[in-house]
VMD Tcl script that draws the C-alpha trace (Angstrom):
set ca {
  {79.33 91.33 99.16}
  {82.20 93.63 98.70}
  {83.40 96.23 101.62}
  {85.04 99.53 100.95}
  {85.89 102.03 102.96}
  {86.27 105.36 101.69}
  {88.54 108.39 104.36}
  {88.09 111.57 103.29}
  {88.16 114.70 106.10}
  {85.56 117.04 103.71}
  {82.06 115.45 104.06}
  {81.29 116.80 100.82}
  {83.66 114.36 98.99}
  {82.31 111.65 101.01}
  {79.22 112.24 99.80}
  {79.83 112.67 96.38}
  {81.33 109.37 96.30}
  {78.11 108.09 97.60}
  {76.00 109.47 95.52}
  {78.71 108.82 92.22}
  {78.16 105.07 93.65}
  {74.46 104.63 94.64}
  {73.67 102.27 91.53}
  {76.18 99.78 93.74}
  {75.05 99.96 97.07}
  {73.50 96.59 96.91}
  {76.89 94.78 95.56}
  {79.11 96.56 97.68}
  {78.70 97.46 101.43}
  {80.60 100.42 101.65}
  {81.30 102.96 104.96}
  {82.53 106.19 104.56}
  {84.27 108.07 107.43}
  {86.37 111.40 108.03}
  {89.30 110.50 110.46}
  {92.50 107.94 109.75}
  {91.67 107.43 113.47}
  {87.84 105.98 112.67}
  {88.98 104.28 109.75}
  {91.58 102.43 112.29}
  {88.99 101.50 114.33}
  {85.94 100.66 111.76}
  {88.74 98.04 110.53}
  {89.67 96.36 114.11}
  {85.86 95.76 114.19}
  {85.12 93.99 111.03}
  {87.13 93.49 107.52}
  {87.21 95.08 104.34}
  {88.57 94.35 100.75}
  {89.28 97.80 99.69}
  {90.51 101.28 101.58}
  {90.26 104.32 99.51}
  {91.81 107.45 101.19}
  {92.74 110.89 100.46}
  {96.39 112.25 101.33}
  {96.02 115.09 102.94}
  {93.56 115.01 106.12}
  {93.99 116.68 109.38}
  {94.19 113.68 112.14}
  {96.12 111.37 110.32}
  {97.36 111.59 106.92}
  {96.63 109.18 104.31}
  {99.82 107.98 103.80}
  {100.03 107.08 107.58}
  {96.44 105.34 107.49}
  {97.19 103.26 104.70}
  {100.73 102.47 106.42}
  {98.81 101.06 109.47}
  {96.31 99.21 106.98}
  {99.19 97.61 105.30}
  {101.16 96.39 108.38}
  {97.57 95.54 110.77}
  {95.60 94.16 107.30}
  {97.84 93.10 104.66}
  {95.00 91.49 102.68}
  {93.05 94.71 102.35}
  {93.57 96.87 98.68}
  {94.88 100.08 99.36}
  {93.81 103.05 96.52}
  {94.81 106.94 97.08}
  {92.05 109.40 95.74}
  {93.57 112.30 96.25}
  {93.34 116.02 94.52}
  {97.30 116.47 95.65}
  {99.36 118.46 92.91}
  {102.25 117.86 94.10}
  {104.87 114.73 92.53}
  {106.27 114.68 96.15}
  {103.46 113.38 98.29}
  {102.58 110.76 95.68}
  {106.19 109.33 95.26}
  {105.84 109.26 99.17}
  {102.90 107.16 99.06}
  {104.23 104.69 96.49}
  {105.44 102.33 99.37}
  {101.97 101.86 100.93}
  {99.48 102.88 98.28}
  {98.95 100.04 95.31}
  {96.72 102.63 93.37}
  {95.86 106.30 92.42}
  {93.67 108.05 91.45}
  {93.43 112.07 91.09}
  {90.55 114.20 92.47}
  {88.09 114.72 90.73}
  {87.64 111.40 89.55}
  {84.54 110.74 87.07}
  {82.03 108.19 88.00}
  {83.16 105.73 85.40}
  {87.09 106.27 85.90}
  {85.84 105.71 89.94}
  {83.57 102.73 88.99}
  {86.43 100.94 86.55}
  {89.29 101.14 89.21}
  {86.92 99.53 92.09}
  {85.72 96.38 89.47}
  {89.52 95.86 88.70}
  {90.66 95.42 91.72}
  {87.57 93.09 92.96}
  {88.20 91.16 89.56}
  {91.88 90.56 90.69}
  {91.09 89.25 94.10}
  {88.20 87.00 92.03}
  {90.57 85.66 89.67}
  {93.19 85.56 92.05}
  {91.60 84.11 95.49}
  {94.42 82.59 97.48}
  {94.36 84.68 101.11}
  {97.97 83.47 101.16}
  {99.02 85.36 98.16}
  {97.28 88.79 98.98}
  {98.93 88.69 102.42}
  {101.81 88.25 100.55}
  {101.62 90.82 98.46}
  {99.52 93.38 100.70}
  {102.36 93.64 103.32}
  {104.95 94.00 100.78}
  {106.67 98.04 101.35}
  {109.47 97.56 98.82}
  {110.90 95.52 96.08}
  {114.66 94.77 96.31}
  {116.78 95.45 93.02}
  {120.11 93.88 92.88}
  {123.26 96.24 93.96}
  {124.66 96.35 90.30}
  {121.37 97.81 89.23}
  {121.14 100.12 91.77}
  {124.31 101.61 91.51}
  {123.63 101.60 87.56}
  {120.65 103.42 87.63}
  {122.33 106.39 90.16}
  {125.16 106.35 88.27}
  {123.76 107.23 84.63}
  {121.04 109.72 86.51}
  {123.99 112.03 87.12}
  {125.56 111.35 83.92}
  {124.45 114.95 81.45}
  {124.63 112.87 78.62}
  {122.37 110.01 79.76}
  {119.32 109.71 77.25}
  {116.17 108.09 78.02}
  {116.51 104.91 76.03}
  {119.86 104.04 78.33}
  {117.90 104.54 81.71}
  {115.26 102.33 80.27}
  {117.32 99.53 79.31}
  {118.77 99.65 83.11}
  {115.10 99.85 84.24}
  {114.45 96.50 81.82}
  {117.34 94.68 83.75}
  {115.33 94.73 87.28}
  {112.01 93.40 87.36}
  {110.92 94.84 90.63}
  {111.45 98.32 89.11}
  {110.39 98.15 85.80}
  {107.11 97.12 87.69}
  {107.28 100.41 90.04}
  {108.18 101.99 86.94}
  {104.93 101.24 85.09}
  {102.58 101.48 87.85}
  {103.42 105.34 88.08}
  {103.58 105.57 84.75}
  {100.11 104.30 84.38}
  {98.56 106.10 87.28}
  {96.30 109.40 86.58}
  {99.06 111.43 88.79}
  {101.44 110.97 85.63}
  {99.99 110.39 82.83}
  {96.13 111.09 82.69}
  {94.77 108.83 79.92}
  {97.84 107.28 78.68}
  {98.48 104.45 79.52}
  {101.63 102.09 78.30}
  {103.27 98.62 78.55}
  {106.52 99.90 77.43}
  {108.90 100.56 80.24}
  {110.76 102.66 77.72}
  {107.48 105.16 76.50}
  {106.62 104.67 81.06}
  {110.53 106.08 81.48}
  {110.06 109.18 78.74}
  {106.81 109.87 80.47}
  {108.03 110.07 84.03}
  {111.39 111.63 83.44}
  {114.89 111.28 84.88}
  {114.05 113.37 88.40}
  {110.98 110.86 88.58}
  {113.31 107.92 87.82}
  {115.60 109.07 90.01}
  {112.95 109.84 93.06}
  {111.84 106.55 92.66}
  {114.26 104.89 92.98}
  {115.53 106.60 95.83}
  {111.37 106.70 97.83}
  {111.15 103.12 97.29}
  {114.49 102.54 99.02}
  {115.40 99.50 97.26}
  {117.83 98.12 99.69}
  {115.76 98.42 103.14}
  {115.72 94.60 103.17}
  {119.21 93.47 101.25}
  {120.37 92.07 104.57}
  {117.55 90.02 105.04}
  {117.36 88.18 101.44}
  {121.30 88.89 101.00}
  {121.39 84.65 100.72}
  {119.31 84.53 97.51}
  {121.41 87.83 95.94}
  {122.50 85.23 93.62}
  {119.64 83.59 92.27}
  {117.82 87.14 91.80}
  {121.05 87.67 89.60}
  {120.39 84.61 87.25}
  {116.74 85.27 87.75}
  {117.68 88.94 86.12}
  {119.44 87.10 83.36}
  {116.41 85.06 82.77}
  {113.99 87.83 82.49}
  {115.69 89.83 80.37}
  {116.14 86.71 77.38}
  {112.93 85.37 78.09}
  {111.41 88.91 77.14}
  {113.69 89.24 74.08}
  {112.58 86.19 72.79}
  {109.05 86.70 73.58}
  {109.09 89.96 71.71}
  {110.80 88.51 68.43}
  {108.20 85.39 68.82}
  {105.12 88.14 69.06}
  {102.89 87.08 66.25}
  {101.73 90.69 65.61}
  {104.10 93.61 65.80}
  {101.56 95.86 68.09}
  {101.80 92.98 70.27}
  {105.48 92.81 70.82}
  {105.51 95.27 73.20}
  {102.87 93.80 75.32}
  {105.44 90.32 75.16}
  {108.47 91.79 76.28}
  {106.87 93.37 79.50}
  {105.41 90.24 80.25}
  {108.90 87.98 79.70}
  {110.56 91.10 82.20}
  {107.70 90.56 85.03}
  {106.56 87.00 84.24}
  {108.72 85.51 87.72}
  {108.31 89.02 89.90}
  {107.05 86.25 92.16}
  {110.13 85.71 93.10}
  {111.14 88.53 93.95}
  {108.10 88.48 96.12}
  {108.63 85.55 97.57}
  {112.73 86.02 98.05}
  {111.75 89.15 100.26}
  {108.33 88.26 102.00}
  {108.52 84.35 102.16}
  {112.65 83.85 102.16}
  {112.70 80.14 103.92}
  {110.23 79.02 101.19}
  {111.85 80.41 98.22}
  {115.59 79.18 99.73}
  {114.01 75.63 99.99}
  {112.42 75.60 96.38}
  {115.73 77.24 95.31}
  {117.54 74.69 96.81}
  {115.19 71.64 95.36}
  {115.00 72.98 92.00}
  {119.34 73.13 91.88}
  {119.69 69.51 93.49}
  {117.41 68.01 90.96}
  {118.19 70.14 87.82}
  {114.13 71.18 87.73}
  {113.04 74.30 86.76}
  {111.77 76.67 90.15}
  {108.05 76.40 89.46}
  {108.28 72.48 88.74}
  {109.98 72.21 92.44}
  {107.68 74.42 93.50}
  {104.72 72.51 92.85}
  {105.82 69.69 95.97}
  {105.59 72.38 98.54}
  {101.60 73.57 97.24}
  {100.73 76.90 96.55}
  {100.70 79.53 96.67}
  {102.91 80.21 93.46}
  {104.87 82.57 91.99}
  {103.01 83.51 88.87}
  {100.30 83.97 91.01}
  {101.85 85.82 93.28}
  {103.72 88.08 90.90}
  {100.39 88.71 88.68}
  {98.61 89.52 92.04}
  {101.35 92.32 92.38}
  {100.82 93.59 89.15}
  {97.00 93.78 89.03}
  {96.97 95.49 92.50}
  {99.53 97.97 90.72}
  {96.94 98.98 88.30}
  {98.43 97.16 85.62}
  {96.48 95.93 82.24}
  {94.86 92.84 82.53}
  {96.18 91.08 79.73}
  {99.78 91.50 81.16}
  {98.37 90.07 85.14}
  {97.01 87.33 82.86}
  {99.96 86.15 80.96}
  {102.02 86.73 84.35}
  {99.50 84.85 86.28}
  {99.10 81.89 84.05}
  {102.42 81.58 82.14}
  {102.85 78.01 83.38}
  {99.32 76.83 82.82}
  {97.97 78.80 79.83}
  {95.60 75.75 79.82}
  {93.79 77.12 82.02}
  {93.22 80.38 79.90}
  {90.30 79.76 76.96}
  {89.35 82.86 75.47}
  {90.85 86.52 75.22}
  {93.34 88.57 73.29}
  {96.35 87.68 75.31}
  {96.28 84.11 74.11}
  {99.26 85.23 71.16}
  {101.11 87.06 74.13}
  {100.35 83.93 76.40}
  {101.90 81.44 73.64}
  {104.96 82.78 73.33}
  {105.89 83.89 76.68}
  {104.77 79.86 77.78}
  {107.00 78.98 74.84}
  {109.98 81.81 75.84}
  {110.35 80.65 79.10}
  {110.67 76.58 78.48}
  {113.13 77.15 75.51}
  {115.53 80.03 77.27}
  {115.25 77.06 80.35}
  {116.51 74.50 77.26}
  {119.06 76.42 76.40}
  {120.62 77.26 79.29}
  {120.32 73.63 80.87}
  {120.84 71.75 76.97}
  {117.71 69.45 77.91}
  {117.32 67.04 74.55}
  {113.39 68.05 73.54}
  {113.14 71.43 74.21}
  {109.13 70.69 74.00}
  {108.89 68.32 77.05}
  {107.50 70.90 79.12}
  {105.10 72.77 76.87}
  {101.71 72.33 77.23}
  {100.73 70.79 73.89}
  {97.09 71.31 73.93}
  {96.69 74.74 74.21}
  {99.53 75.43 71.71}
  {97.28 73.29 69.20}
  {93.98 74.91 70.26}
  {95.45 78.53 70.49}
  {97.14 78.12 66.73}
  {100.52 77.77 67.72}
  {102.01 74.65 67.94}
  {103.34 74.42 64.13}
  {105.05 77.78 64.72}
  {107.44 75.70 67.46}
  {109.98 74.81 65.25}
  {110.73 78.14 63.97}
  {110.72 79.26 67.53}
  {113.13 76.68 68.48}
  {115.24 78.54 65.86}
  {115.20 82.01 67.10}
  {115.50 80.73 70.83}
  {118.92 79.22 69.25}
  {119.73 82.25 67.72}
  {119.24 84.56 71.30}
  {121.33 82.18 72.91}
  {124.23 82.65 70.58}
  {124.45 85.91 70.81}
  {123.32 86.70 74.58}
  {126.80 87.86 75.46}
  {126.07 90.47 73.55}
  {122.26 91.09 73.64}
  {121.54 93.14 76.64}
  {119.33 95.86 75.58}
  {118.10 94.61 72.48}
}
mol new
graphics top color blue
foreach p $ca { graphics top sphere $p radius 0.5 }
foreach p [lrange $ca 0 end-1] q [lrange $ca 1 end] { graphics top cylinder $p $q radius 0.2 }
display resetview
């Protein structure tokens, strides 16, 4: 059984919650208290999966209960419900809340945000990778990004479309980017897995307050040794999602593909920051042997990147077709049914061939996984694939923002 516990300092939004979630109370055991301070204390006594807290309480504010929860509990999902107005407090949050959602909060918007994030930590079940992820504060962006980004903010004749192609060149914040973008604080009932429409909907103050909230360089000392391979891991993003987009068997879809080439290895990231020894020797085995990162990674075990990265994304609120593709990108084998298989196919397919390009490996195929290209419809397309993968590579001098 499930455990949530809900902080709220007015008892009557406590017990609308319970009554809003009565038809549950035999799946999930839930507690619901008034004080950061009993919250604290209800969790030093026994776990929970999920803490759901308002902002603004008297004791303790939410953003300094869910603080404590992250650095004490890193495996426990964090979600702000919150009636807060103000852009402010929930860009202050960002760092230690993985969710929001806005008071009031209707009893199937309530009910759909709890199932997701149990179905993540079901599909995804490794303890390893949500203590990765739970403790995580921050994201680190390369320097050159950074400096970008705060450069074109100040620029008066910066447009939209040339922050978002900086926000496309840094995985970590396109993902920040697109969880506020996609939270009810922003955007109500749109939702988007464009970081271009996420950027036009959030704004350049919002870009810029991000940016700046999230602090992107708190840790640059510590993974400063892997700056590097985060830059050709940029590199990689960026032309796998180009080529996933122009591969994208339906044009709605395309969209959907490029997002999900940006984020597919937002693992690493993860895993540069949180787990730096591990990633350093994978890193290291993966350039002595001329492998690819996740084929070295497989000696050391899990947990994995894609996992890892996907975990990140679905506790972001993000669509479950893009945590899918993200989490199985390697092994789409393991995927059998569902709309993301197109998406799936050619982000599987995006990331081999950009890797046979860049390394000029003889069969570009080798590392495909045959069987579910010829069971999801896609193997014959290969060749033509091969083609446009040829074609990127040709002219990636010149494609950035394509």
């Amino acid at each position: 059984m499930k455990r949530i516990l809900f902080v709220d300092d007015e008892p009557e939004v406590l017990a609308g919650l319970r009554n809003a979630l009565y038809d549950r109370r035999r799946q999930w055991d839930m507690l619901f208290l008034t004080t950061g301070q009993d919250a604290l204390a209800a969790l030093e006594l026994e776990p929970f999966d999920l803490v759901v807290s308002d902002i603004r309480m008297n004791d303790m504010d939410g953003i300094t209960l869910l603080n404590e929860v992250r650095r004490r509990h890193a495996t426990t999902a964090r979600l702000v419900l919150s009636g807060v107005t103000d852009r402010e407090s929930v860009l202050r949050a960002l760092p230690v809340a993985q969710q929001f959602l806005s008071k009031p909060c209707d009893s199937a918007t309530l009910h759909a945000a709890l199932d997701r994030v149990f179905s993540l930590q079901e599909l995804i079940g490794d303890p390893a990778v949500h203590s990765l992820v739970g403790g995580l504060e921050s994201l680190p962006s390369l320097p050159s990004t950074y400096g970008e980004l705060m450069r074109a903010v100040e620029e008066p004749n910066t447009s939209l479309d040339d922050l978002a192609m900086i926000v496309e060149s840094d995985a970590g914040l396109a993902g920040r980017v697109l969880q506020l973008a996609n939270s009810s604080f922003f955007t109500a009932s749109r939702r988007t897995l464009s970081v271009r429409t996420a950027v036009s909907y959030l704004g350049v103050e919002i870009l810029r307050a991000i940016t700046l909230v999230t602090h992107v360089f708190k840790d640059l000392e510590h993974i400063r040794p892997t700056l590097h391979s985060l830059a050709r891991l940029k590199d990689h993003s960026l032309q796998v999602a180009r080529l996933a987009r122009r591969m994208a068997t339906e044009p709605k879809r395309a969209e959907l593909a490029f997002t999900a080439g940006l984020l597919h290895d937002v693992g690493m990231v993860i895993l540069a920051q949180r787990s730096l020894a591990r990633f350093s020797r994978i890193d290291r085995i993966a350039a002595e042997t001329g492998r690819a990162f996740h084929e070295a990674e497989r000696e050391l075990g899990p947990p994995s990147h894609a996992e890892v990265g996907a975990f990140l994304l679905g506790t972001w609120g993000l669509p479950f077709d893009l945590v899918e593709v993200v989490a199985f990108h390697h092994t789409p084998g393991r995927v059998h049914e569902g709309g993301s298989l197109d998406v799936l196919a050619a982000v599987h397919v995006a990331d081999s061939f950009v890797h046979a390009t860049d390394s000029g490996a003889s069969d570009p195929n080798a590392t495909l996984d045959s069987e579910f290209l010829e069971r999801s419809g896609h193997r014959a397309k290969l060749d033509a694939w091969w083609n446009i993968a040829i074609e990127e590579a040709a002219s990636e001098p010149n494609a950035r923002g394509a």
